[in-house]
Structure formats: structure tokens, C-alpha cells
C-alpha angles and dihedrals in degrees: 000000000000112000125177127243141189116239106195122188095199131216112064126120121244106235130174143031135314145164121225119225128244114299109269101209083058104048103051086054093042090049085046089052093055078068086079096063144069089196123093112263130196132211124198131193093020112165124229093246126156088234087052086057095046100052091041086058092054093045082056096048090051081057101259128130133254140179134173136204111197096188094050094031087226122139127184121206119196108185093175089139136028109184090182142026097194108110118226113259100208092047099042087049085068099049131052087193088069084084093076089054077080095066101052102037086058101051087043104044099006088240139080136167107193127180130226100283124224135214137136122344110234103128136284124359117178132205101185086110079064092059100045099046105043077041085059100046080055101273111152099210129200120198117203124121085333130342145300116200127178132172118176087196122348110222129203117267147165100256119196103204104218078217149008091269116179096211097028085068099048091041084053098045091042093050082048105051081070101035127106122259118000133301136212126214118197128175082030127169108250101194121144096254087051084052086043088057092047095053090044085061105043081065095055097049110274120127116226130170132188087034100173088032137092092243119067132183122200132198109205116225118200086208130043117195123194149269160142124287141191115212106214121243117283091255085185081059091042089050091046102055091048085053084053100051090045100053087042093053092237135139111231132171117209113206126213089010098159085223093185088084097056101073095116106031074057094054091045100037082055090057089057083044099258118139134176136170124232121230112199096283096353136077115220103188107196121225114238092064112177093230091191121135109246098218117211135252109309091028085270123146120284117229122210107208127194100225126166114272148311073043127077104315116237085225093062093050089093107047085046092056101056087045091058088056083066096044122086116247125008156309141171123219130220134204111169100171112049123045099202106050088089105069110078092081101089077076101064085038088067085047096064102270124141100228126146116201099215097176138336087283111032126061121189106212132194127192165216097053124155105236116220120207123202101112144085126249137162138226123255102187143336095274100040087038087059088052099049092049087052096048084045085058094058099034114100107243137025121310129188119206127196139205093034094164082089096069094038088065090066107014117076109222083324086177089046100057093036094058083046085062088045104268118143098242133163132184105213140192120225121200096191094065 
């Protein structure tokens, strides 16, 4: 089976000017939510990601709609009619985001069999915060090879999240924009895409206060109308191609960057050395950056942690480690959620980097260590797979890396938009698989 590859010759500045696509943890939800209308609903600035095209492909199955515009990135979604609540398996087994179809599916036919998501593998992800929350709205939920879900009428409740979960709280959100009375989220998740789903549904009639914040209350409509929305900027892309300019020694301006959702990736990214200054909408990140560890008081070790927002993003842990390689002194890196982020760096080890794996979730790195390519590695998951591609930019030599299907679910045409920075970049067929 052919499968693509990237083949990288190191080396090269990025230099230049580019735009990011729409966040991808938005736009799955916000594409879920149209499922609670029977109005016509635009999105505008929607990426060409795998995971776009695979939840697309579910909304049609459940018999909605749905049209894209590459040029304009704008996508419509018409969801008039559903003939069937049942998710595709097949589909559903590619996507996490799936989860949050349950949601939606509830609060518009009352029903819902969904199959187990997918999704990256990097260790346990519960989904024990989506029971309890859609149980607690009035969902009667069956577990068995998926799950069954029926609700005659949801009814507002206080709901207590278990954890910060990221798509608890938009399934919840989402089962409580249709049910009846008005709901309360503590202990909610606040990032930019959840913010993103507030605000979606606002538009569309649903009342929602303390949007930004860990406590949410939501008013119930028993009828959504439609709209046109704008999906904010990636801000993990945004994030990525800076790193990428730093550790190359380029100079690279990101346009439409929504900067007012990197504080504390700029706080943290300083720490590693990183600057960049912001330009009404846009990052220009200078070339010349200082990449040195600012140790902390004492001259200790500093520690990067992965917190829920509006702290350091998970999803950010990768590209910041491979940062740090290039960074004089050291940091240890902490992942205290999934036990399986981690992994994939036994990979820049054996491209020259100086990393101990102390656990599943810390990582002790010392830099600054000149990376060397020439080698073949593969891609493990869309995080880890950005940061090897950026690890491969900066390595001395040529480096092939496999399974690039998983960057291309959350990364629009990377290797479009870094050539166009100046990176050798080539997209490959193998015929080996």
C-alpha cells in the first residue's frame, strides 16, 4: 500500500510571510454544532485538514449538507433534515472529535449510537467527564461497543465537570444549547476553540454568560436559527511555525495570527529563548533570537507544565521540546495528562539530541545540541509529527519522515507554505507503505 512521506534537507532559514489556517479544535465542534439547526450555517476561514474532510463526511452521512470552498475556505452546512442518528463507525474510528457529535445529536433528535472515537494515540483519554455530564442533563446511556444514548426531553442542570475536559465541556455545552431550562458548567474548560463554540452559538440564539471563564451558564432554546461565522486563527499552528522560524534562524511574519491568545505560549516560548514581537493582528518573529534557557530563581531548573488553559496547551509540549534541543542549558518537561506524549523522543535522540525520559510524563532536556538528519523516522501523531518536521528543518543533512497523514489531519499544505519560506521540502510517494 502507497503511502506519502516528507523528505527534509535541513538547514535552511525560514524566511518570509504566511497566514495559519482556522483552529482545528474549533472547527470540528463548530461543524458538530450546525447539527442543531435546521437553518443554513457559514464558516469562514475553515482549513483543508484531513480531520475537516472526515467529519464532513460523517455530517453528510447523518443526512446534512455540506459544501466547501477551497479558495474561500468557506464551508455551509445545511442540516434541514437528519434520517438517522446512528455515527458512522468507520468514520468516527478516525476522529476523537467525533465524541462531541453526541452532544449535538442529543439536544437536536433526542438519540444518538456512537461508536468508540479515535484519535491520536498518546495514552489514556478518558471519557468518563462526557457521561457524567450529558447523564446529568437527563441522557440514559448504554455502553456496549460504542454508545446509546436517549433523552425523551434534556433538561437544564448544575453540572460539576470531574475535569477540565476539553470536549466534556463542549458536549456539554452543545446537549445544553437545546435543552430545557438553563444549565450551569463549573469546573469548565475556557480555550479559545471552547470560546470559539460559545460565541457560534450565541449567533445562533442561544444565550451563554461567563464565555472565557470556568463557569458557564447556559440558557436552552428550543429553536436555533442560522449565520455566518468566523473560526479564529490555529494558535498551536501559529505557535509551530514561529518555533520554526526561531530554531532555523529566520526571520518570519505570521499574518492574522489572533495574538491575544499566545500570552502564555509567550511567556513560556521566552523562557526557551524565543521572542517575537506582535503587529496589530500579526507575529514577526526576528531572526537573531537569543534560544538560551532562563533558569529560574536560584539558578534551578525551570519546568514547563501542560495545564489547562489559560495555562501552557498539551498540545504545545512537543513543538517546545524540540525548541529547547536547540536552546543552551536545560529544562524538564512535564506532561501530566497523557502518558503516552512523551514517546516520541527516542526519535530526536537518535537525532543527536541530549533528552532523558525520566517517566512517561517528565523529560529532562539539554541543549543546545546540533541535530543531524539522515535518517528515517515516522510519525507517531499530529503533534509529535510537527515537531519532528520541525527538528528535521533545523538537522544537517537529509531526513525522511513517514506516516505523514498524521500532520496532514491537523496541518493545511505544511510543506506548501514552508517551501514557500524557503525549506527544502518534498512531499513523496512510497510505494513500500
Amino acid at each position: 500500500m502507497a503511502t506519502q512521506q516528507f523528505v527534509i534537507e535541513g538547514g535552511h532559514p525560514l524566511n518570509g510571510k504566511l497566514e495559519v489556517g482556522g483552529n482545528k479544535n474549533a472547527v470540528l465542534k463548530l461543524m458538530a454544532a450546525c447539527l442543531l439547526t435546521d437553518q443554513p450555517v457559514t464558516l469562514t476561514n475553515v482549513p483543508d485538514i484531513l480531520d475537516v474532510r472526515v467529519m464532513a463526511e460523517i455530517l453528510r452521512k447523518l443526512g446534512a449538507s455540506v459544501s466547501y470552498a477551497e479558495a474561500e475556505r468557506r464551508m455551509t452546512i445545511h442540516a434541514e433534515r437528519l434520517h438517522t442518528h446512528e455515527v458512522d463507525a468507520a468514520l468516527s474510528g478516525r476522529l476523537r472529535a467525533s465524541l462531541v457529535l453526541a452532544g449535538a445529536l442529543l439536544g437536536r433528535l433526542g438519540k444518538v449510537w456512537l461508536p468508540f472515537p479515535g484519535g491520536d494515540a498518546i495514552g489514556r483519554r478518558r471519557v468518563d467527564t462526557h457521561l457524567l455530564a450529558l447523564r446529568k442533563l437527563g441522557a440514559q446511556i448504554e455502553v456496549a461497543r460504542g454508545f446509546r444514548m436517549q433523552a425523551d426531553q434534556l433538561r437544564g442542570a448544575s453540572i460539576l465537570l470531574d475535569e477540565a475536559s476539553v470536549t466534556a465541556t463542549e458536549d456539554a455545552i452543545l446537549a445544553a444549547a437545546r435543552a430545557k431550562g438553563t444549565t450551569v458548567i463549573r469546573n469548565a474548560a475556557c480555550e479559545p476553540h471552547v470560546q470559539d463554540l460559545c460565541n457560534f452559538l450565541t449567533m445562533l440564539g442561544v444565550p451563554i454568560e461567563g464565555i472565557g471563564s470556568n463557569q458557564l451558564t447556559i440558557h436552552g432554546a428550543e429553536r436555533l436559527g442560522g449565520g455566518t461565522f468566523r473560526v479564529g486563527a490555529d494558535y498551536i499552528e501559529v505557535a509551530s511555525y514561529i518555533g520554526a522560524a526561531a530554531i532555523t534562524g529566520g526571520e518570519v511574519l505570521i499574518q492574522n495570527a489572533d495574538p491575544q491568545h499566545l500570552e502564555m505560549i509567550e511567556l513560556v516560548y521566552n523562557k526557551l529563548g524565543v521572542h517575537w514581537e506582535v503587529r496589530g493582528q500579526d507575529i514577526f518573529v526576528p531572526r537573531g533570537q537569543k534560544m538560551r534557557i532562563q533558569n529560574d530563581l536560584g539558578n534551578r531548573i525551570p519546568v514547563i507544565k501542560a495545564q489547562p488553559w489559560p495555562a501552557f496547551p498539551s498540545d504545545l509540549l512537543s513543538i517546545a521540546l524540540v525548541i529547547a534541543t536547540q536552546s543552551s542549558g536545560a529544562v524538564i518537561f512535564h506532561e501530566w495528562m497523557y502518558d503516552g506524549r512523551l514517546f516520541f523522543t527516542d526519535k530526536l535522540v537518535s537525532m543527536g539530541a541530549r533528552i532523558v525520559l525520566c517517566d512517561p510524563h517528565r523529560a529532562l532536556v539539554q541543549g543546545h545540541t546540533p541535530l543531524r538528519g539522515d535518517l528515517t523516522i515516522s510519525s507517531p501523531d499530529i503533534r509529535a509529527g510537527i515537531a519532528l518536521l520541525l527538528a528535521a528543518l533545523c538537522a544537517r543533512g537529509t531526513t525522511v519522515i513517514c506516516n505523514v497523514h498524521h500532520i496532514d489531519r491537523g496541518y493545511e499544505r505544511v510543506e506548501e507554505k514552508l517551501k514557500a519560506l524557503g525549506a527544502r521540502i518534498e512531499r513523496v510517494t512510497s510505494p513500500s507503505g
